[in-house]
N, C-alpha and C positions, 0 to 999 in steps of 0.2 A: 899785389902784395897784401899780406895778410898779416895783423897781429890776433895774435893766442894770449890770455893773460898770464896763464900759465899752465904748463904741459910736462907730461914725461914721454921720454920717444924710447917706440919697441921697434923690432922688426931689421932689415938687413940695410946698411944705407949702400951706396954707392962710391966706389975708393974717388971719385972725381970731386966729390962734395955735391953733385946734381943729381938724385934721385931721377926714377923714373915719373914714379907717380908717390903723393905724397896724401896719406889717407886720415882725416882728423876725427877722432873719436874710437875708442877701443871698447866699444859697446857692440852686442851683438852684430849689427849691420858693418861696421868696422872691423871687425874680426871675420863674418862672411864674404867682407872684398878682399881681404887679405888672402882668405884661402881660397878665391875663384884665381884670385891675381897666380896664387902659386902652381893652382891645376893646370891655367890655360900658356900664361905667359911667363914659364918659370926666369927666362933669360933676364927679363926686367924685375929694376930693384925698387925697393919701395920702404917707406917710413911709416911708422905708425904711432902720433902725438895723440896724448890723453893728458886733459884738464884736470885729473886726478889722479892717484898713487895707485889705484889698483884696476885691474880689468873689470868689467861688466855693464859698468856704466849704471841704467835704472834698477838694473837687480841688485847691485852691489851699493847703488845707494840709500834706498829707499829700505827702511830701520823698523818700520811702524809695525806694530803687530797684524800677522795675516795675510800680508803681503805673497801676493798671487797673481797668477797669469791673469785677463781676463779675453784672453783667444785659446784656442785650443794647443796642445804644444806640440802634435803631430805635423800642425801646419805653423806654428810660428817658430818652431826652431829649426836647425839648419836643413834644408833638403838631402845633403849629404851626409849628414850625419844621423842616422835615425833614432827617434826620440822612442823609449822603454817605459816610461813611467805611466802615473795617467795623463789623460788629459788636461784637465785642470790640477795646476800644480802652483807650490810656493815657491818664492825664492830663494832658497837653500837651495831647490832640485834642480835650478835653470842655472846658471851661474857662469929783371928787366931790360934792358935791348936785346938779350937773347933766350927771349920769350921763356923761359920759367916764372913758377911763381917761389918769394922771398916769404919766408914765413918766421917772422920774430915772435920768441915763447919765453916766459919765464915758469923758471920749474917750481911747481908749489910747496916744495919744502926748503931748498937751498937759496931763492930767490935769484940763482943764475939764470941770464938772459942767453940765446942761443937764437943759430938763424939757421933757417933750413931751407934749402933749395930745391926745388922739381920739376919736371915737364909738366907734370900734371896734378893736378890739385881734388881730390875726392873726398869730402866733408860728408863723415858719418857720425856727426852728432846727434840726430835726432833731432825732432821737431820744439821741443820744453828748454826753457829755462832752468838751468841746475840751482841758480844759483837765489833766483826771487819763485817764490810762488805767485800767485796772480791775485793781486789786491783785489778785496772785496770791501766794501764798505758795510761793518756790521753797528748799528746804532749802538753807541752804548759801551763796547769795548773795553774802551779806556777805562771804565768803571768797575770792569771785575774784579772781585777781592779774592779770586784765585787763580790758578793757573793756566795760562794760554800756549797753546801747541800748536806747530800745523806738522800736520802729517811728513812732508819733506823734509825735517828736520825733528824726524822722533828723535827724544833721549829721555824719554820715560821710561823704569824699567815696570814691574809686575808689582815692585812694592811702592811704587808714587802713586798707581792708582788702584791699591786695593783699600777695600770698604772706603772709597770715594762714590761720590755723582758725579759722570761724565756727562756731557752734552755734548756731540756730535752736530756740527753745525754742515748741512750739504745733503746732497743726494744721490751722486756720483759714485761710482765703481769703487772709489775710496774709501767713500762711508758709509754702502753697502758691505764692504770686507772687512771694516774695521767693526761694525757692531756684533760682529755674531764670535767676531776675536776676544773683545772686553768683554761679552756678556759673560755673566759666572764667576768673571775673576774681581768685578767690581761692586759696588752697594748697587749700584745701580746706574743703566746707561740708556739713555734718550737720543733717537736720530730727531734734530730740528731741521725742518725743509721748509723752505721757500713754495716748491711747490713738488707734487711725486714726478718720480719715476721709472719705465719700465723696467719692472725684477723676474726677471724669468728664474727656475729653480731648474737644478740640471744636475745627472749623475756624471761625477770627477774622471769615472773609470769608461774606458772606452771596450767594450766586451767584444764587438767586430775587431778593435786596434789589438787585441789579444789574441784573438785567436789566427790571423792572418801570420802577426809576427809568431805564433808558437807553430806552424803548419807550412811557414815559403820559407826563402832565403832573404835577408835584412832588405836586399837595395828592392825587391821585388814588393814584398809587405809595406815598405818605406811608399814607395812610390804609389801603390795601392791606398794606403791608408789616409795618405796625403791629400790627392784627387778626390778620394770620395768624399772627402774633408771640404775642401773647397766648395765641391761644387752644392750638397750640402748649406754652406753659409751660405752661398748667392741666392741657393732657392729661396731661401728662408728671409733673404735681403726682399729681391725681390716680388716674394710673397706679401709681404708688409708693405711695400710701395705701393702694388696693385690693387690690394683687398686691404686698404688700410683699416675699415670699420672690422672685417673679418680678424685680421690679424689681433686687430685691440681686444676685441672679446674673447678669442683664445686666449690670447695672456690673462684678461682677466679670471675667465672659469679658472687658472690654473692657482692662481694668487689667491682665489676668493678659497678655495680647498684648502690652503693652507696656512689662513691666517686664524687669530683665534678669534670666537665668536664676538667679543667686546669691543674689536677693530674696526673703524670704520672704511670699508672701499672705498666708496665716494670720494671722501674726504681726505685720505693720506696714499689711495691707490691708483688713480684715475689722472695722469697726466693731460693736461692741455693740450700737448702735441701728437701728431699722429707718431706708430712707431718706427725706426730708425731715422726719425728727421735728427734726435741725438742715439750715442749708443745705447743699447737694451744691457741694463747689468747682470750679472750672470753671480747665483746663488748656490754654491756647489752643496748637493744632499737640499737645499730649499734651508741653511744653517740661518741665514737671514732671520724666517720666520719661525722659525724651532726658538731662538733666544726671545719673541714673541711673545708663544706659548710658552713657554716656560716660567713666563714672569721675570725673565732676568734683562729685561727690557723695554722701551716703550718707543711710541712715534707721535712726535706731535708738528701739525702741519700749517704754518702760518708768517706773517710776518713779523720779525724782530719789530717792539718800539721801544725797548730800554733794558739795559741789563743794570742792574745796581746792586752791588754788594754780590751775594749769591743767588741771585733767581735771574733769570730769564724771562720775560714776559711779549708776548706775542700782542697783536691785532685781535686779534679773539678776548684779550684778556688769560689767557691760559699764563699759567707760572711754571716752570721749569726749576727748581733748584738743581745745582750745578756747583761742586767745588772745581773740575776741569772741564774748558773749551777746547774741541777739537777741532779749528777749523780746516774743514776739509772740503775748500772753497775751489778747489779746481789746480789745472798746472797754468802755468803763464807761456805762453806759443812766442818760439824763436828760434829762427832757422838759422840752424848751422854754429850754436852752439854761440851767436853771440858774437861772431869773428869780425871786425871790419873787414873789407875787400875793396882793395883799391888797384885797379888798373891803370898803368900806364901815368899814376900819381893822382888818377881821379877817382873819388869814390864811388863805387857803387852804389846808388839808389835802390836795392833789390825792389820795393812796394810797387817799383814805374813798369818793372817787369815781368815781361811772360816767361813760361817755363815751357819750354821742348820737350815731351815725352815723357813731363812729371820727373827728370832728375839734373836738364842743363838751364842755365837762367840765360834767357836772350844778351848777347853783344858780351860777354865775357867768357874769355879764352881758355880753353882746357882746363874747365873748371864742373863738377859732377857732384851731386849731392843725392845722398838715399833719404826717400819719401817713403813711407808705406800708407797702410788704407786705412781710410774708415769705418769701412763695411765689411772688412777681415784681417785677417794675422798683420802685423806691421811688418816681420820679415820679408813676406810674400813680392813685397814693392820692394822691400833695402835687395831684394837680390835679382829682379827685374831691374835694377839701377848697378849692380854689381856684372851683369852678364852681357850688360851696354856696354856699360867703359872697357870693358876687356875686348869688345867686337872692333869698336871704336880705334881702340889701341894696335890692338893688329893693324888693323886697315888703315892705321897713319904707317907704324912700322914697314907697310907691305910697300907701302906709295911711295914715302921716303918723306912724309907732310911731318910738319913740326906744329902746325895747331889747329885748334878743331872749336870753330865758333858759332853758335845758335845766330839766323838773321833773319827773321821776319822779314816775308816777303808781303806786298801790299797790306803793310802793319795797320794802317788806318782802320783797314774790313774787316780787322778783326772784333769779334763782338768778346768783351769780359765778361769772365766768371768765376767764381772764389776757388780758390785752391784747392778749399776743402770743404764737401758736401756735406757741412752742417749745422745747422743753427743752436749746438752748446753755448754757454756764456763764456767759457774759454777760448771758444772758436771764435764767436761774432768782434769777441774785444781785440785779436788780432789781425782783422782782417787789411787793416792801415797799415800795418807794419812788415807782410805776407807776401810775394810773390804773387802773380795775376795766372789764372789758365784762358783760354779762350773757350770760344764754343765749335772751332773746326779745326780741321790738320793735326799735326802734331803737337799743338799747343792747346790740345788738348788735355782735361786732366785724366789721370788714371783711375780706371772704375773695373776695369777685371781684368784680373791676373791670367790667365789665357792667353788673351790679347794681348796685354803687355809685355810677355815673356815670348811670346810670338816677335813680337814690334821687336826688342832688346835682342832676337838672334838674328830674325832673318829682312826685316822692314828698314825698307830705305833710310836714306840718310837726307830726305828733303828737310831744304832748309840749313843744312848743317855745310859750313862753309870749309875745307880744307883749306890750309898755305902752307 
């Protein structure tokens, strides 16, 4: 049993009131189980509940100026639907006894409460909290005499922060996108970092993704463009893993070209970590460092010890004035969109447990949830989790089984390891709260699409219990 705090339901229900499979989150990965559900198993019927009023989920919520992919969208949007655009793009251009699970939701406008029934239970929430971002402790805070924002809940428009000082607080993919957005349009706007990290500059337009699709036929170009996409990241993955000193100094030559002469490397460019131990953020045209050069920007890199009135002031002694803080401290990690799950009237523990094949959670029942990667597209995994459950589902329909349960076998052997291959500060703070992988079998985590999409059509079902 599942409660939703509040949901709106799309999609076909079933005249019985017991759906087939009941899918939560109307976000991309939500919407791709939907239509693999309708390609493969049109016979079965299915519900689709969203914790908000409209479709899209992170594109459709996320407000902030600049807001953008930071995967490529030949490989992070639907396989079957092939993407036109460029590559890098913004958000405008993406856009119990008899074994069911009970799902109480209350709708977020009406505040009516509803219950929904299904064999099967497929949670496409994504991995973030909608609804908290992820606390950070910034000295000082409380004491700003001007405006504090985070990112996940922009409601600045272009005249709140014009001929203002912004200060961007982070390092992340967020506030890399958001500075080179505000630059120009503000007095002036400062990234403050804790400590750098890696900025690679890259062209938005894909010239092979053109000309393939101007030259084949769509599913042929699709497919093409995809693959070489993929396989592309992983070099480049792990190229970084292997030649980590190699890979750092290429980023740097790339960085040091493009910053302007008065910048310091060392000191604002030169992360602590090697690269992909977090992700590498992606700079479409190198805009990052153009509002740099430009002067309609600056970077200062150190620890907060006090904010009072309007300035900012670092461990260095550096001063920042500031009429707005941007903190763009990270997202807050929560699987499955925050839902309790309770089986059989017991709650689930998700933190005790492993995950099967990176989308079923050990010892609870016809129950699937889409993961995607760290090390490429997030789609690429929600649809290796989308081409499972529909395998899956056959193969109870074929048998005549009514549930499909994860059960480590000689559990004790198994050796832990983090769900998610990465040491972010938004990763390491969820790790208590996360789901377990191991280091063998199918509890294993997910590390290349390939394989996984291999594993999801034609790899056994060890471990995976029928009744």
């Amino acid at each position: 049993m599942g409660s939703i705090p509040e949901a709106s339901a799309y999609g076909h229900d079933d005249p019985t009131g017991i759906d087939d499979v009941l899918i939560v989150g109307a976000g991309i990965s939500g919407i791709n189980a939907a239509c693999r559900l309708t390609d493969s198993l049109p016979h079965l019927s299915y519900t689709i509940l969203e914790g908000r009023t409209t479709f899209g989920g992170t594109w459709d919520l996320f407000k902030y100026p600049g807001i953008r992919s930071d995967s490529d969208l030949h490989t992070f949007g639907y396989a079957f639907k092939a993407w036109k655009g460029p590559a890098i793009a913004g958000a405008p251009e993406i856009l119990n006894g008899n074994k069911c699970w009970t799902v109480t939701t209350k709708h977020a406008l009406t505040g009516e409460t509803k219950i929904y029934r299904a064999r099967f239970y497929l949670n496409c929430c994504g991995y973030y909290d909608y609804n908290q971002p992820l606390e950070a402790k910034i000295q000082g805070i409380e004491d700003f005499a001007g405006s504090v924002v985070h990112p996940q809940f922009w409601k600045l428009t272009e005249q709140d922060y014009a001929d203002k000082k912004v200060a961007i607080i982070g390092s992340g993919a967020t506030a890399i996108t958001l500075l080179p957005a505000l630059a120009g349009k503000t007095k002036h706007v400062t990234l403050v970092q804790r400590s750098p990290s890696y900025i690679a500059a890259r062209n938005p337009n894909d010239p092979l993704a053109d000309l393939l699709q101007s030259h084949l036929p769509e599913t042929w170009a699709s497919f093409l463009i995809r693959q070489r996409n993929v396989a592309s990241t992983y070099a480049i993955y792990h190229l970084a893993r292997t030649f980590p000193n190699f890979f750092r100094n290429l980023l740097a030559s790339g960085t040091q070209k493009l910053l302007p002469s008065d910048v310091s490397m060392e000191k604002h460019f030169t992360p602590k970590y090697n690269p992909w131990d977090q992700r590498i953020c992606m700079s479409p045209n190198g805009d990052f460092f153009q509002a740099l050069r430009e002067g309609h920007a600056s970077i200062a890199t150190g620890n907060i010890t006090s904010i009072k009135g309007n300035q900012i002031t670092l461990n260095s002694g550096e001063r920042i004035d500031a009429d707005i803080i941007v903190t763009a401290t990270g997202l807050k990690l929560q699987l499955g969109g925050g839902v309790a799950i309770n089986v059989d009237g017991e709650a689930v523990k998700t933190n005790e447990k492993f995950v099967w094949r990176g989308c079923m959670i050990e010892n609870v029942p016809n129950f699937a949830f889409a993961m995607g990667y760290t090390n490429a597209a997030w789609t690429l995994g929600s649809d290796c989790t989308a081409h499972f459950v529909v395998r899956v589902l056959a193969h109870m329909a074929k048998s005549g089984k009514l549930s499909v349960t994860p059960e480590a076998i000689r559990r004790g052997e198994l050796v832990e390891a983090n769900l998610l291959d990465m040491n972010s500060t938004y990763v390491t703070k969820a790790r208590d709260t996360l789901p377990k992988a191991a280091t063998t079998g199918p509890w294993q985590r997910r590390t290349n699409y390939w394989y996984d999409m291999w594993s999801a059509k034609y790899a056994s079902f060890d471990q995976l219990v029928f009744a």
